[in-house]
NUZAGU-815767 format. One line per field, with one value per residue (C-alpha): residue in three letters; residue number from 0; x, y, z. Coordinates in steps of 0.02 Angstrom, whole numbers, always signed. Example, Ala and Ser with C-alpha at 12.3 -4.5 7.8 and 13.67 -1.06 7.14 Angstrom:
<sites>
bafi (ALA	SER) .
vexba (0	1) .
xx (+615	+684) .
yy (-225	-53) .
zz (+390	+357) .
</sites>
This chain:
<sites>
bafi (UNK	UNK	UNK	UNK	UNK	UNK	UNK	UNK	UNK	UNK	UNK	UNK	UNK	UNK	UNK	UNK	UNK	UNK	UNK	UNK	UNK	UNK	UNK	UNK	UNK	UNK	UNK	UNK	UNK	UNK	UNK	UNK	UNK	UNK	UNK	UNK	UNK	UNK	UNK	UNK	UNK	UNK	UNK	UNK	UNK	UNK	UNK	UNK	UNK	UNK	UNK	UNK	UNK	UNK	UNK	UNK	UNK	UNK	UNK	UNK	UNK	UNK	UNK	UNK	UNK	UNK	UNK	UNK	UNK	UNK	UNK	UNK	UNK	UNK	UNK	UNK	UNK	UNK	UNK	UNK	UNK	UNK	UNK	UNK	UNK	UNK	UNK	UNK	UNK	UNK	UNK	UNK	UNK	UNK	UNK	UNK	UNK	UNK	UNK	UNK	UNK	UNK	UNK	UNK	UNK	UNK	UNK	UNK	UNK	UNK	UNK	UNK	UNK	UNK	UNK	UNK	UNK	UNK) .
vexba (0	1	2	3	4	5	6	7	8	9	10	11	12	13	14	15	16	17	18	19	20	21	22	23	24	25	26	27	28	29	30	31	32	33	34	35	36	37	38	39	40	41	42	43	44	45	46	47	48	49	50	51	52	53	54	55	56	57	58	59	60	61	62	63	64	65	66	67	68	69	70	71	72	73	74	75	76	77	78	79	80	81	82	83	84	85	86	87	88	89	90	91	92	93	94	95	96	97	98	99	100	101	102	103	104	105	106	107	108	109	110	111	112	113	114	115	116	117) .
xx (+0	+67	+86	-67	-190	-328	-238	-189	-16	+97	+101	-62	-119	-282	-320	-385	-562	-616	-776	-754	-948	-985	-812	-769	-660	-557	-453	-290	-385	-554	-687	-746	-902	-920	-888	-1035	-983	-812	-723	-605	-581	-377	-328	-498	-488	-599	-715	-862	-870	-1040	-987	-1178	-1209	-1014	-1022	-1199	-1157	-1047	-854	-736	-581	-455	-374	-208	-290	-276	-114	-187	-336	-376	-465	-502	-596	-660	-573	-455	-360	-311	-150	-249	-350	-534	-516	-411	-550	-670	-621	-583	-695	-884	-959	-1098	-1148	-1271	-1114	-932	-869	-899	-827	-643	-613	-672	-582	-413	-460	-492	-326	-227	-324	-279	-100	-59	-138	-37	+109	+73	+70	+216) .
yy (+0	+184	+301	+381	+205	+338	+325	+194	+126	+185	-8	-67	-24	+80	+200	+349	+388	+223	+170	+44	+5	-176	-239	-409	-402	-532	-569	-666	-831	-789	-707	-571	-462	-307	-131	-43	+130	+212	+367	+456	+608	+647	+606	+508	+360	+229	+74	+4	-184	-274	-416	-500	-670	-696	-572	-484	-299	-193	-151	+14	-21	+105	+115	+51	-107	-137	-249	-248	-208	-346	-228	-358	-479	-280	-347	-297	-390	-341	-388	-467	-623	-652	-683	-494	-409	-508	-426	-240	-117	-134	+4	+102	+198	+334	+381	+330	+410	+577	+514	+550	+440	+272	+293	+331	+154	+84	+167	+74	-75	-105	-57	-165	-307	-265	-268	-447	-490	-587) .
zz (+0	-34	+81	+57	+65	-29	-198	-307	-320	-476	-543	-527	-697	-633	-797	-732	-777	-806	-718	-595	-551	-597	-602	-510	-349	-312	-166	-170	-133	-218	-277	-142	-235	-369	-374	-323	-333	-320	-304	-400	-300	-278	-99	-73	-205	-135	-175	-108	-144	-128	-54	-61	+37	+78	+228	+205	+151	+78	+109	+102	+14	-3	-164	-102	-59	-271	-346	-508	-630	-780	-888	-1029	-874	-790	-625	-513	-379	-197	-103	+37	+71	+81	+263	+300	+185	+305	+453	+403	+489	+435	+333	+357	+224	+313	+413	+384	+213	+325	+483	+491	+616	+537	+373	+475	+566	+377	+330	+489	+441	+282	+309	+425	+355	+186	+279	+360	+160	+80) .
</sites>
């Protein structure tokens, strides 16, 4: 993850622009949900994954959570398994993409579980 977990890295092959919404997501050891909206704001680069059945809502990703985008499949691929993703901070739409504190949590989150990555 960069520096800044709310952009994406320099070598994941993200082409700015391009719409995200509908696109598979795909941990390292499976299939996690799709894109259900995204943001391309500078500084504030984010996706929310509908994750369905597999955990019953929807998820925050930060854009440094993304290794890699397969634009001929529309999919990208995070760093992290299906069972880190699992256990990042719930979201809660009506509240937490305003509350600074929860994205700094999702922010430590997903840092440190990048950095348990091999």
């Amino acid at each position: 993850m960069t520096d800044n977990p709310w952009t994406f890295g320099a070598d994941c092959g993200h082409l700015p622009g391009t719409d995200l919404t509908g696109w598979d997501v795909e941990a390292a050891d499976g299939h996690i949900g799709t894109v259900a909206e995204h943001s391309d704001e500078a500084g504030d680069v984010h996706l929310v994954v509908d994750a369905g059945a597999w955990i019953f809502g929807k998820l925050l990703v930060p854009a440094g959570a993304v290794a890699r985008f397969d634009a001929r499949r529309r999919t990208l691929c995070l760093s992290l398994t299906k069972e880190q993703v699992k256990d990042a901070p719930q979201f809660l739409p009506d509240r937490d993409l305003a509350d600074r504190q929860y994205r700094e949590d999702v922010a430590a989150y997903y840092r440190m579980a990048l950095d348990s990555c091999p």
